[in-house]
C-alpha positions in Angstrom: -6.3 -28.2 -54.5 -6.1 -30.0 -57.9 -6.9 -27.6 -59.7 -3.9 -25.5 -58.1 -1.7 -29.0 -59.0 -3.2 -28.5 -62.7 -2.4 -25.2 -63.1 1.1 -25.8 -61.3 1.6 -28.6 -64.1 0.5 -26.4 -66.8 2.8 -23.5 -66.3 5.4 -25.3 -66.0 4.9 -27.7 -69.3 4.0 -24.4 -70.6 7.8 -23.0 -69.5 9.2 -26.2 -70.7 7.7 -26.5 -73.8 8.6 -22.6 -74.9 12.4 -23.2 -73.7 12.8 -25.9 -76.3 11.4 -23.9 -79.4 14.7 -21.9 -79.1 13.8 -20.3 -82.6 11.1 -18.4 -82.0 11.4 -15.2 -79.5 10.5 -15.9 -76.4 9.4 -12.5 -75.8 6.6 -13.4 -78.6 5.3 -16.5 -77.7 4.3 -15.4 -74.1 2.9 -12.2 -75.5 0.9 -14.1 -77.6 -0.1 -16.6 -74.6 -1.1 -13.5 -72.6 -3.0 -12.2 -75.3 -4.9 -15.8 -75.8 -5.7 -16.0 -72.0 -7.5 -13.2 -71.9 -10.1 -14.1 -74.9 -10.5 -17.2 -72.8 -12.9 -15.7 -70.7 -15.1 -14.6 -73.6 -15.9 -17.8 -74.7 -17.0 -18.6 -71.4 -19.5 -15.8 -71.1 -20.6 -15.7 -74.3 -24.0 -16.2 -72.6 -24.7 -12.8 -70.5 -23.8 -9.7 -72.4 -22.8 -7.8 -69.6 -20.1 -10.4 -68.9 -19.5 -10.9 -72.3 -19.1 -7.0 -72.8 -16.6 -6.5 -69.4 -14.6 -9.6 -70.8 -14.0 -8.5 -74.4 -13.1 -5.5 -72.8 -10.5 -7.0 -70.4 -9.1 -9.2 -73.5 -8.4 -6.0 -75.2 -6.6 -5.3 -72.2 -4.4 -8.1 -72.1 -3.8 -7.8 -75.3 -2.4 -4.2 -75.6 -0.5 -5.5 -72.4 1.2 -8.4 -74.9 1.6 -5.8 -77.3 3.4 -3.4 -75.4 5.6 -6.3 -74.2 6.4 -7.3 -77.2 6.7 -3.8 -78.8 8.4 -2.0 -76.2 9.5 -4.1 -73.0 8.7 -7.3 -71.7 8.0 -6.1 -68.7 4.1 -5.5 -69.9 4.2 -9.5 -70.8 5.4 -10.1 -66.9 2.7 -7.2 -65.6 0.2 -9.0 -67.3 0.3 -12.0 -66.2 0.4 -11.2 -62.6 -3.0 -9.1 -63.5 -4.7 -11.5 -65.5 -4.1 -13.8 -62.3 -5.4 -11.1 -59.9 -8.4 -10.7 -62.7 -8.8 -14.6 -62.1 -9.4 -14.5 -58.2 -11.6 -11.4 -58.4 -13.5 -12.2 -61.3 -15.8 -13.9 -59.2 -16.6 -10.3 -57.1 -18.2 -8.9 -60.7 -19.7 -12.0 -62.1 -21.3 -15.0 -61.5 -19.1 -17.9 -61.3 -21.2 -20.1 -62.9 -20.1 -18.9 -66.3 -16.4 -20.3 -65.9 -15.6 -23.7 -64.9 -15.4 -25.0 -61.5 -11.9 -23.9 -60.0 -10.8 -22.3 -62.7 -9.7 -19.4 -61.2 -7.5 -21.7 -59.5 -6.0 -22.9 -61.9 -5.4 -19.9 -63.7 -4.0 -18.1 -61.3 -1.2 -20.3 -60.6 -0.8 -21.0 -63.9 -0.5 -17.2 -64.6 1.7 -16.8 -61.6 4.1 -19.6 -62.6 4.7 -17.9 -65.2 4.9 -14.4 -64.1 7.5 -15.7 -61.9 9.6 -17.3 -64.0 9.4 -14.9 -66.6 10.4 -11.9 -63.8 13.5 -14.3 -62.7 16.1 -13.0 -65.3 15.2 -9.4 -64.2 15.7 -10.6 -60.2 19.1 -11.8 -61.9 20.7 -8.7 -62.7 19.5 -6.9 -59.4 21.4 -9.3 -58.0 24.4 -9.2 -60.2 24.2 -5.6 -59.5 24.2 -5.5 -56.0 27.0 -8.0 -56.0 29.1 -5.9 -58.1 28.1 -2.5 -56.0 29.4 -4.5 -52.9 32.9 -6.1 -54.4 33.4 -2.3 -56.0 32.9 -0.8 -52.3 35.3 -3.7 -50.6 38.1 -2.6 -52.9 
């Protein structure tokens, strides 16, 4: 449960922190997050090569996610978080859990969901805006 509290805390510092650095593109810094939270990982299983191997593989992941996102659409960035959480809670299925801290996939998962959320929020936005619209246009 703290551990969910932490990650809860985290995210939204995180959120917090980005929303005041209102020079640099948004879009960019949580790319870059993503792409930093998926290397995490590696330094934690640095000590088992077949871990080590599946986790430098799934940080290459993350990254080309963050890439695209930046690149193309920010809509990779929002994907990726919700999949680096999902990695998170599963990681535990493939590997031992021994290699990553206690609870971390706790944390990281709300952490990654937190933001995932908040960075999907503009998009829930303008399907509402839309639908409003759609139904004023309709009424006249």
């Amino acid at each position: 449960m703290l551990s969910t509290l932490i990650g809860l805390a985290a995210g939204l510092l995180t959120i917090f922190t980005f929303r005041l650095l209102k020079r640099v593109n948004q879009t960019t810094l949580y790319g870059v997050m993503l792409s930093g939270i998926g290397f995490i990982y590696v330094g934690f299983t640095w000590s088992s090569w077949e871990a080590l191997a599946v986790n430098v593989l799934q940080a290459i992941v993350f990254a080309l996610f963050a890439y695209l996102g930046i690149k193309k659409n920010e809509k990779f960035i929002i994907a990726g978080y919700f999949l680096h959480g999902v990695w998170d809670v599963t990681y535990s299925l493939f590997f031992s859990s021994a290699l990553i801290p206690p609870h971390y996939d706790l944390f990281c998962l709300t952490f990654d969901f937190i933001v995932g959320f908040y960075l999907l929020e503009p998009a829930f936005r303008k399907v509402r805006e839309r639908a409003l619209a759609s139904i004023l246009q309709t009424q006249n």
